[in-house]
C-alpha positions as CSV (number, residue, x, y, z in Angstrom):
1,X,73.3,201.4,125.5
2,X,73.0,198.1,127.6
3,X,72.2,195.2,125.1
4,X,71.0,192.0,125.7
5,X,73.3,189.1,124.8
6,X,70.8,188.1,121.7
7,X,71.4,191.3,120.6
8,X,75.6,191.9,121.1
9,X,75.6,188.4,119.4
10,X,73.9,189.3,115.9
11,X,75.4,192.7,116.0
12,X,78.8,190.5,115.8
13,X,77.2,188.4,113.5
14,X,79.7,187.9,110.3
15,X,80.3,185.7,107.5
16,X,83.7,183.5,107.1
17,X,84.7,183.0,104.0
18,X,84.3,179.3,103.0
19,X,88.0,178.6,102.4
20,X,88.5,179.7,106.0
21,X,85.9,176.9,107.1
22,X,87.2,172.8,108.2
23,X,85.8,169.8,109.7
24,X,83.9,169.4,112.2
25,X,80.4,170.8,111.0
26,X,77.7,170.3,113.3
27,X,76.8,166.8,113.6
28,X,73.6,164.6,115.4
29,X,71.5,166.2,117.5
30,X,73.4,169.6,116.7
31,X,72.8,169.3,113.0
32,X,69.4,168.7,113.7
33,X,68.9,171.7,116.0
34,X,70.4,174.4,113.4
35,X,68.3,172.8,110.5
36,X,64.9,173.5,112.4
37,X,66.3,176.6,113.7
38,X,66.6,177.5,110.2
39,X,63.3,177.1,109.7
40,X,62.1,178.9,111.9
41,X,61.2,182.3,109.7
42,X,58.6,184.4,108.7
43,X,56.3,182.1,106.4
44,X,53.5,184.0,105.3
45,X,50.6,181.5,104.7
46,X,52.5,178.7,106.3
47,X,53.6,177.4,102.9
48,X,56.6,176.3,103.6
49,X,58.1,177.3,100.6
50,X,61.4,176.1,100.4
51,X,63.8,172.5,101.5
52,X,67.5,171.8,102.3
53,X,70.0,169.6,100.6
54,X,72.8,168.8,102.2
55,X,76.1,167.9,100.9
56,X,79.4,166.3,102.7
57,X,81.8,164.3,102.6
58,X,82.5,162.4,99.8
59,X,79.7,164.6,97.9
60,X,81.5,167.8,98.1
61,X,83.7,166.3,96.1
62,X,81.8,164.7,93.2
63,X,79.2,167.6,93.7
64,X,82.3,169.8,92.9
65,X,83.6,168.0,90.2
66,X,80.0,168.2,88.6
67,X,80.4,172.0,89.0
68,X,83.4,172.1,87.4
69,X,82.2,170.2,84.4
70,X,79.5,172.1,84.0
71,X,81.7,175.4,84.5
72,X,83.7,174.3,81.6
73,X,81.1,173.6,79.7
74,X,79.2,177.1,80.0
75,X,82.8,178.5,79.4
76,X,85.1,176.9,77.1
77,X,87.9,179.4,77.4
78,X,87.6,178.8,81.6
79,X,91.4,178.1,82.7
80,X,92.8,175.1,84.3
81,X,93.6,177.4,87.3
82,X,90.0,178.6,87.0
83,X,88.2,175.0,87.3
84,X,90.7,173.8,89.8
85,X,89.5,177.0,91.9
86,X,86.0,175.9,91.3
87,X,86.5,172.1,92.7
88,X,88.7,173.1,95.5
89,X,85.3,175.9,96.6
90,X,83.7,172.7,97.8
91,X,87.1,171.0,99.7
92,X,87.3,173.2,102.9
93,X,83.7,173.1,104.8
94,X,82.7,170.5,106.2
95,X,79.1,171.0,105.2
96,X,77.7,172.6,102.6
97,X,73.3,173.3,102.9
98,X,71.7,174.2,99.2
99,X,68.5,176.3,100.1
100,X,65.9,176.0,97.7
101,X,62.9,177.9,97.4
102,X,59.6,176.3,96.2
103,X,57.9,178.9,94.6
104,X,54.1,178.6,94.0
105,X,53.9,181.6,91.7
106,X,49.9,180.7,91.1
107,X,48.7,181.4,95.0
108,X,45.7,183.5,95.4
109,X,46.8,185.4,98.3
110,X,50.7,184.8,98.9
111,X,53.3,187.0,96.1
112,X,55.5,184.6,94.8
113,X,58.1,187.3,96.4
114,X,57.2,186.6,100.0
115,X,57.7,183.2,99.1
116,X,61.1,183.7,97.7
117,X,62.0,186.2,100.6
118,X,60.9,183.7,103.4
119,X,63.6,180.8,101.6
120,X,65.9,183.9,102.2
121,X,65.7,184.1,105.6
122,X,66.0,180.5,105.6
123,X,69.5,180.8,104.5
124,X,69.9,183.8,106.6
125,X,69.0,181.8,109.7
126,X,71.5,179.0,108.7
127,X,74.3,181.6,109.0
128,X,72.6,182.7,112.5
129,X,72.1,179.8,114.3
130,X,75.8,178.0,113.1
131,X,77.9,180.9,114.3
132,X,75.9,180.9,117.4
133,X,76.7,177.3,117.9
134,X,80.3,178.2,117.8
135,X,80.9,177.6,113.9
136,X,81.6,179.6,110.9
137,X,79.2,180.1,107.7
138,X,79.1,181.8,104.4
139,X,76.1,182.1,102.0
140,X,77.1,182.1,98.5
141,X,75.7,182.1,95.1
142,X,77.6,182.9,92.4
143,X,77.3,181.2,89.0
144,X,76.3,178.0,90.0
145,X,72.8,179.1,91.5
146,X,71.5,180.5,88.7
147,X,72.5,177.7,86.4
148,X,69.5,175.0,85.0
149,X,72.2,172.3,85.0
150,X,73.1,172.7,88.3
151,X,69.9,172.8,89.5
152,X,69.2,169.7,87.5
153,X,72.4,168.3,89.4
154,X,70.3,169.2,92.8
155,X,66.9,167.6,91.7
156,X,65.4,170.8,91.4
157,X,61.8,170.9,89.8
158,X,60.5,173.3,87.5
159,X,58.9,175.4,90.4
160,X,62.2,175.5,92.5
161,X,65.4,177.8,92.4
162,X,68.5,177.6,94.5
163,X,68.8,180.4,97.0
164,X,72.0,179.8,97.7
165,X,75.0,177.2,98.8
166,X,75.5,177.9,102.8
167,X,78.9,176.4,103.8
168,X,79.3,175.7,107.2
169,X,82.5,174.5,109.4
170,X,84.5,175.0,112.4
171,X,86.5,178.2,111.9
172,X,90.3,177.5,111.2
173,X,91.0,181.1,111.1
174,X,89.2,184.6,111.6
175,X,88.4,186.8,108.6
176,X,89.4,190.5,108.6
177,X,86.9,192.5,110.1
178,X,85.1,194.5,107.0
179,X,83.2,197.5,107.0
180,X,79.2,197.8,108.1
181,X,76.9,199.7,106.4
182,X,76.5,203.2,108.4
183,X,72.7,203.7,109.1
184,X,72.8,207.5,108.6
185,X,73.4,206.6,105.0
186,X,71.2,203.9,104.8
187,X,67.7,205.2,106.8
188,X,65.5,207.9,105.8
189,X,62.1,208.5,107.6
190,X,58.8,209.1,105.6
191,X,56.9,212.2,106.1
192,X,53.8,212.8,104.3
């Protein structure tokens, strides 16, 4: 099969794992090209129903620190080995993009699921449009984006929940190839 380069691209599309991730991030008109292009997804209504926080710098550090008061908090038998892991998460990209969904779970005609699945792609897209500027990303969750505090930490309101952390960075080195889902397992066709 002859594919088109959009296509050979996102069939190589992968995550790298965050640690693997340094400085530079994208920066000026770049940064602002893969944050619309992030936006750029299925939006059912035209709700808009999600934002972006960024965090760098000196940010990832405090916003790290935060985390790992709050982690030891939640858990008071959480290790010193433990917390330091959870502070050093936040020390290798060079960006780090919280997606948040805004979830209008009252609307007449739009499922607060759509809603939640177009701040989804959202984060997908982040992943998407940084490798194919030539960077590395990884979308993670984990404790942190299910916790109230730390969406407290993120200004969060009420009718907002964190999707996810997207780290993004220049690739330092390549992650071991892992294995893809095979379609024959995953497909099945309706018949009525």
């Amino acid at each position: 099969m002859s594919a088109s380069p959009l296509f050979a691209a996102l069939a190589r599309r992968h995550s790298v794992p965050a640690r693997l991730l340094t400085v530079p991030a994208p920066n000026g008109a770049e940064r602002e090209a893969l944050l619309a292009f992030a936006l750029r997804v299925p939006d059912h209504g035209r709700l808009q129903p999600w934002r972006l926080i960024t965090i760098e710098g000196a940010a990832l550090a405090a916003f790290a620190g935060r985390l790992a008061t709050r982690l030891a908090a939640r858990e008071p038998a959480a290790d010193a080995a433990r917390l330091d892991k959870e502070r050093a998460r936040y020390a290798h990209g060079a960006l780090v993009v919280a997606v948040v969904a805004r979830i209008d779970a009252g609307h007449a005609r739009i499922p607060a699921q759509e809603q939640l699945l177009s701040a989804g792609c959202v984060a997908y897209n982040l992943l998407l449009g940084a490798e194919a500027l030539g960077y590395g990303a990884q979308w993670l969750t984990g404790w942190a984006a299910y916790d109230s505090a730390v969406a407290a930490v993120l200004g969060l309101h009420a009718d907002e929940q964190l999707i996810g952390l997207v780290h993004v960075g220049s690739v330092r080195a390549e992650p071991a190839p892992v294995p893809r889902a095979d379609p024959a397992a995953c497909v099945s066709a309706w018949t009525p």
